[in-house]
Phi, psi and omega in degrees: 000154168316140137313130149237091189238248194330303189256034168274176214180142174279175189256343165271016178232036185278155162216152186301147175247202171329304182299328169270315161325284164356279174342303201287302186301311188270009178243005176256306155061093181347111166237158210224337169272115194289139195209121176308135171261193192280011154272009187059027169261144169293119201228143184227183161037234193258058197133320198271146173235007146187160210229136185033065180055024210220111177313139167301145149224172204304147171086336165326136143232167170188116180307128137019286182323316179252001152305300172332266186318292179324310193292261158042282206273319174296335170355283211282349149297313171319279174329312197295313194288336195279324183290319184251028172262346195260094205269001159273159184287316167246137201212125171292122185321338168275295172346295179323300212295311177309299164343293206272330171307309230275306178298329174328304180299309196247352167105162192260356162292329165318275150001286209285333158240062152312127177276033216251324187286352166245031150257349173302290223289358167265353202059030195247079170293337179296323175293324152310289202284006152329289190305337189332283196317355197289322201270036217231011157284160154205119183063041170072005184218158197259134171260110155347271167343290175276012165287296187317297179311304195290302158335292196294341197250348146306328159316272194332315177289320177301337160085018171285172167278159206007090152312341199277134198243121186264332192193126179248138176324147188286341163257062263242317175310327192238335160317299183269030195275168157318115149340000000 
Protein backbone atom coordinates (compact mmCIF):
# COMPACT_ATOMS: atom_id res chain seq x y z
CA UNK A 1 0.00 0.00 0.00
CA UNK A 2 0.85 4.21 -0.43
CA UNK A 3 2.80 5.17 2.76
CA UNK A 4 0.69 7.66 4.19
CA UNK A 5 3.34 9.22 7.45
CA UNK A 6 4.66 12.68 6.85
CA UNK A 7 2.08 14.38 4.57
CA UNK A 8 -1.06 12.42 6.02
CA UNK A 9 -3.99 14.66 7.21
CA UNK A 10 -7.43 14.18 8.78
CA UNK A 11 -10.35 14.78 6.13
CA UNK A 12 -12.05 16.79 8.03
CA UNK A 13 -10.71 20.24 7.81
CA UNK A 14 -9.39 19.74 4.11
CA UNK A 15 -9.72 22.22 1.36
CA UNK A 16 -8.79 21.67 -2.36
CA UNK A 17 -4.87 23.21 -2.12
CA UNK A 18 -2.75 24.99 -5.03
CA UNK A 19 -2.05 21.98 -6.63
CA UNK A 20 -5.69 20.43 -7.24
CA UNK A 21 -6.90 24.07 -8.05
CA UNK A 22 -3.83 23.74 -10.75
CA UNK A 23 -5.33 20.57 -11.68
CA UNK A 24 -8.91 21.27 -11.99
CA UNK A 25 -8.20 24.59 -14.11
CA UNK A 26 -6.17 23.12 -16.46
CA UNK A 27 -8.55 20.21 -17.61
CA UNK A 28 -11.59 22.55 -17.09
CA UNK A 29 -9.95 25.24 -18.56
CA UNK A 30 -11.90 28.69 -19.13
CA UNK A 31 -14.43 29.76 -21.47
CA UNK A 32 -16.08 32.84 -21.11
CA UNK A 33 -18.81 31.69 -23.71
CA UNK A 34 -21.40 28.85 -22.97
CA UNK A 35 -20.25 26.13 -25.21
CA UNK A 36 -21.80 22.08 -25.49
CA UNK A 37 -19.03 19.98 -23.94
CA UNK A 38 -18.59 16.60 -25.62
CA UNK A 39 -21.30 15.31 -23.48
CA UNK A 40 -23.70 17.82 -25.53
CA UNK A 41 -24.34 20.00 -22.03
CA UNK A 42 -24.41 23.21 -22.28
CA UNK A 43 -21.33 24.50 -20.35
CA UNK A 44 -19.88 28.12 -19.31
CA UNK A 45 -16.58 29.31 -16.99
CA UNK A 46 -14.82 26.27 -15.44
CA UNK A 47 -16.54 24.04 -16.05
CA UNK A 48 -20.39 24.85 -14.98
CA UNK A 49 -23.17 23.32 -16.11
CA UNK A 50 -25.55 25.59 -13.86
CA UNK A 51 -24.81 28.81 -12.24
CA UNK A 52 -27.38 29.61 -8.56
CA UNK A 53 -29.06 26.83 -9.59
CA UNK A 54 -30.41 28.02 -12.99
CA UNK A 55 -28.92 25.45 -16.30
CA UNK A 56 -26.42 27.43 -19.01
CA UNK A 57 -27.68 28.16 -21.74
CA UNK A 58 -26.83 28.99 -25.44
CA UNK A 59 -25.82 32.82 -25.35
CA UNK A 60 -24.26 32.83 -21.67
CA UNK A 61 -21.54 34.71 -20.74
CA UNK A 62 -19.18 35.10 -17.88
CA UNK A 63 -15.87 37.08 -16.81
CA UNK A 64 -13.04 35.38 -15.93
CA UNK A 65 -13.74 37.25 -12.30
CA UNK A 66 -16.60 35.58 -11.86
CA UNK A 67 -15.97 32.28 -12.80
CA UNK A 68 -13.04 32.65 -10.44
CA UNK A 69 -15.74 33.09 -7.43
CA UNK A 70 -18.25 30.67 -8.71
CA UNK A 71 -15.86 27.97 -9.01
CA UNK A 72 -14.82 28.80 -5.31
CA UNK A 73 -18.18 28.41 -4.23
CA UNK A 74 -19.28 25.30 -6.32
CA UNK A 75 -16.08 23.80 -4.80
CA UNK A 76 -17.30 23.68 -1.51
CA UNK A 77 -20.24 21.13 -2.58
CA UNK A 78 -17.74 19.00 -4.54
CA UNK A 79 -15.41 18.99 -1.20
CA UNK A 80 -18.51 18.16 1.17
CA UNK A 81 -19.50 15.11 -1.08
CA UNK A 82 -15.90 14.00 -0.69
CA UNK A 83 -15.26 14.54 2.79
CA UNK A 84 -18.25 12.91 3.45
CA UNK A 85 -18.11 9.92 0.92
CA UNK A 86 -14.62 9.07 2.42
CA UNK A 87 -15.38 6.90 5.75
CA UNK A 88 -11.16 6.50 6.78
CA UNK A 89 -10.16 8.73 9.04
CA UNK A 90 -7.06 9.97 6.89
CA UNK A 91 -6.31 10.79 3.36
CA UNK A 92 -3.25 12.68 2.05
CA UNK A 93 -3.76 16.36 0.33
CA UNK A 94 -3.11 14.70 -2.80
CA UNK A 95 -5.48 12.01 -2.59
CA UNK A 96 -8.16 14.95 -1.43
CA UNK A 97 -7.02 16.87 -4.08
CA UNK A 98 -7.54 14.15 -6.82
CA UNK A 99 -10.46 12.99 -5.30
CA UNK A 100 -12.21 16.11 -5.35
CA UNK A 101 -11.33 16.95 -9.44
CA UNK A 102 -12.18 13.61 -10.37
CA UNK A 103 -16.24 14.16 -8.52
CA UNK A 104 -16.21 17.58 -9.98
CA UNK A 105 -15.86 16.04 -13.16
CA UNK A 106 -18.11 13.08 -12.87
CA UNK A 107 -20.61 14.42 -10.72
CA UNK A 108 -21.42 13.84 -6.71
CA UNK A 109 -23.83 11.23 -7.42
CA UNK A 110 -21.41 9.42 -9.50
CA UNK A 111 -18.81 10.03 -6.77
CA UNK A 112 -20.39 8.60 -4.27
CA UNK A 113 -20.97 5.34 -6.05
CA UNK A 114 -18.00 4.85 -7.40
CA UNK A 115 -16.58 1.49 -6.76
CA UNK A 116 -12.95 3.96 -7.11
CA UNK A 117 -14.57 5.30 -3.58
CA UNK A 118 -14.41 1.69 -2.03
CA UNK A 119 -11.30 0.88 -2.66
CA UNK A 120 -10.20 4.34 -0.82
CA UNK A 121 -12.46 3.57 1.81
CA UNK A 122 -10.82 0.06 2.13
CA UNK A 123 -7.67 1.36 2.18
CA UNK A 124 -6.65 -0.04 -1.14
CA UNK A 125 -4.91 2.78 -2.49
CA UNK A 126 -2.98 0.82 -5.36
CA UNK A 127 -6.55 -0.33 -6.29
CA UNK A 128 -7.29 3.01 -6.57
CA UNK A 129 -5.05 4.41 -8.45
CA UNK A 130 -5.87 1.38 -11.18
CA UNK A 131 -9.25 2.42 -11.47
CA UNK A 132 -8.81 6.21 -12.30
CA UNK A 133 -9.24 5.11 -16.17
CA UNK A 134 -12.47 3.59 -15.58
CA UNK A 135 -14.00 7.24 -15.60
CA UNK A 136 -12.51 8.27 -19.01
CA UNK A 137 -16.24 7.87 -21.50
CA UNK A 138 -18.19 9.51 -23.21
CA UNK A 139 -21.41 8.29 -24.77
CA UNK A 140 -19.73 4.41 -24.28
CA UNK A 141 -16.46 5.36 -26.27
CA UNK A 142 -13.19 6.30 -24.26
CA UNK A 143 -12.30 10.04 -24.61
CA UNK A 144 -8.85 10.97 -25.04
CA UNK A 145 -9.22 14.04 -23.10
CA UNK A 146 -10.74 12.45 -20.10
CA UNK A 147 -8.23 9.46 -20.46
CA UNK A 148 -5.55 12.62 -19.91
CA UNK A 149 -7.44 13.73 -16.97
CA UNK A 150 -8.17 10.55 -15.25
CA UNK A 151 -4.35 9.60 -15.70
CA UNK A 152 -3.25 13.13 -14.40
CA UNK A 153 -5.49 12.83 -11.64
CA UNK A 154 -4.26 9.48 -10.49
CA UNK A 155 -0.82 10.77 -10.80
CA UNK A 156 -1.89 13.38 -8.35
CA UNK A 157 -3.16 10.88 -6.05
CA UNK A 158 -0.50 8.54 -6.34
CA UNK A 159 1.70 11.93 -4.71
CA UNK A 160 3.85 12.00 -8.27
CA UNK A 161 5.57 14.77 -9.00
CA UNK A 162 4.38 17.28 -11.85
CA UNK A 163 0.97 15.13 -12.58
CA UNK A 164 -0.26 16.76 -15.35
CA UNK A 165 0.09 13.59 -18.30
CA UNK A 166 0.80 15.84 -21.36
CA UNK A 167 0.42 12.73 -24.05
CA UNK A 168 -1.68 9.97 -23.90
CA UNK A 169 -0.38 6.84 -26.30
CA UNK A 170 -1.80 6.46 -29.67
CA UNK A 171 -2.94 3.30 -28.64
CA UNK A 172 -4.51 4.34 -26.56
CA UNK A 173 -8.11 2.52 -27.35
CA UNK A 174 -6.78 -0.89 -26.55
CA UNK A 175 -4.27 -0.02 -24.03
CA UNK A 176 -6.28 1.61 -21.38
CA UNK A 177 -9.21 -0.78 -21.01
CA UNK A 178 -11.26 -1.75 -17.95
CA UNK A 179 -9.60 -4.02 -15.70
Amino acid sequence: MIEMKKNEIMKNGMKISEEGLKLLKHFESFKGKAYTCPAGVWTIGWGFTRVNGIKVKEGDIMPLEVADIELIKQLRTYENVVRKAIMIKKINQNQYDALVSLCYNIGGSSFRRSSLIKLVNSRNFIGTCRIFNIWSKVGGQRSKGLLRRRMSERNLFCGWSDPIVKIVPKNYHETYKEL
